[in-house]
N, C-alpha and C positions, 0 to 999 in steps of 0.2 A: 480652439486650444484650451480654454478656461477649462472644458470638462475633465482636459486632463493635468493643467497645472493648477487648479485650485481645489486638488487633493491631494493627501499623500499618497503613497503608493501601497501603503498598507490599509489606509481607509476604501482603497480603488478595490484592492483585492476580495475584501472583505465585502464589499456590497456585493461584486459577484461572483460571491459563494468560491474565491479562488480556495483551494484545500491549505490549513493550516502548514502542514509538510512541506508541501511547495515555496509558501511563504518565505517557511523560516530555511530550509535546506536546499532551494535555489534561487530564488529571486533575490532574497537580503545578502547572500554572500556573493553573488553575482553584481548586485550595487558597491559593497565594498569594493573588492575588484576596480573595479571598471569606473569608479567615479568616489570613492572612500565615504559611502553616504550608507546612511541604512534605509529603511521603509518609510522613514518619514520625509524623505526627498519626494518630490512631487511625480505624480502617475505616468506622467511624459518620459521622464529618463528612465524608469524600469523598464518600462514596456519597451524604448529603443533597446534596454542593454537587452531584455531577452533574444533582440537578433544576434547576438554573439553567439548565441550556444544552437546557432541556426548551422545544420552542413552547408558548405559553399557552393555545391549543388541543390539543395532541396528549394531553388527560389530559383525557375531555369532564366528568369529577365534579371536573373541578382538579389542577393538578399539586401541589398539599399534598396529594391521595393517593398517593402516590408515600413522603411520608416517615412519612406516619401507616402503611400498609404495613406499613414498618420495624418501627414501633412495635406495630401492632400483634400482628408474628409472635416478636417480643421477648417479649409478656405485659408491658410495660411501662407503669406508669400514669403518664401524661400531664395535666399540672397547668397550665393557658392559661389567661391572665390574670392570673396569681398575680405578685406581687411575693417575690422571693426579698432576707431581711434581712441572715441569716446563715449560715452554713455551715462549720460545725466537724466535726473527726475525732473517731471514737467511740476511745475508747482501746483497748477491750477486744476487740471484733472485727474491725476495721479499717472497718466502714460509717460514716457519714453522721448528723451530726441538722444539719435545716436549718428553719432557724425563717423563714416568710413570711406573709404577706398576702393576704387576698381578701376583696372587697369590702368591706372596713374590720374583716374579721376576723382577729385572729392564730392560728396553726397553727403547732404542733412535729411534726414528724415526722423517723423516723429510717426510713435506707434505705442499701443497700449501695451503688449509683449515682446517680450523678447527671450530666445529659446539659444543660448552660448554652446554651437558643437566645438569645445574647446574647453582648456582645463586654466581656467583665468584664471589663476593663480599666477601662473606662466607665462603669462600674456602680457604686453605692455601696454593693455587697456587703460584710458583713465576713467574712473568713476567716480564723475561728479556727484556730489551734494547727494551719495549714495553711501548707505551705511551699512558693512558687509555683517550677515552673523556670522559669529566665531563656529567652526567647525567644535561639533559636543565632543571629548572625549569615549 
C-alpha cells in the first residue's frame, strides 16, 4: 500500500507519464466528486475513484475487482463489514490500533495503515490522539 499512499496522486500521475488533460479534466474533478479532495490526496483514492467512470459491464467478475486488484497486489488485508470504533496513534512506532466490530464481536488490532472506504466525517469514529488536517479551501 505505501506505493500508493505515500504519494499524492498528482505526483503518481506524473511519474507515469499520465497526460496533463487527463490530470486536470478527469481524474481531479473526479476526486472532487467522489471524495471533495484534489490531486494531492494520496494515489490510492484516485486510482479507486477511476472505477467510477468504469461501465458496469466492462469488468464481467464486477468492477469491485478492479479495487480488490489494488488490494490484493498491496498484500493488504481487507476487513468488509466491520464497523470501525476507534482509531488512535501508536506512540512508539508511528502505526495504528483501531478497535471495531463484527457481527456483534469486538476486535483490537494494531497496524501501520489504514485505508477509511467511508466518508468519516459522517462517521462516528473516534480518533484518538489524532489530529485531523483541515480540508484546503
Amino acid at each position: 500500500m505505501n506505493r500508493y499512499t505515500e504519494v499524492s496522486a498528482r505526483e503518481y500521475y506524473e511519474e507515469h507519464h499520465v497526460a496533463r488533460d487527463t490530470r486536470d479534466n478527469i481524474a481531479e474533478p473526479l476526486m472532487r466528486v467522489i471524495y471533495d479532495q484534489d490531486l494531492s490526496a494520496h494515489a490510492f483514492s484516485s486510482l479507486v475513484a477511476f472505477t467510477s467512470i468504469v461501465g458496469s459491464g466492462s469488468v464481467s467478475n464486477g468492477n469491485s475487482r478492479l479495487v480488490e486488484a489494488l488490494f490484493d497486489h498491496s498484500k493488504a488485508r481487507v476487513y468488509l463489514n466491520t464497523t470501525l470504533t476507534r482509531v488512535s496513534r501508536k506512540q512508539n512506532d508511528g502505526g495504528f490500533v483501531i478497535e471495531s466490530t463484527r457481527d456483534g464481536v469486538s476486535e483490537i488490532r494494531q497496524t501501520d495503515r489504514i485505508v477509511l472506504a467511508t466518508p468519516f466525517e459522517y462517521s462516528s469514529i473516534d480518533f484518538g490522539n489524532i489530529t485531523m488536517k483541515e480540508p484546503e479551501p
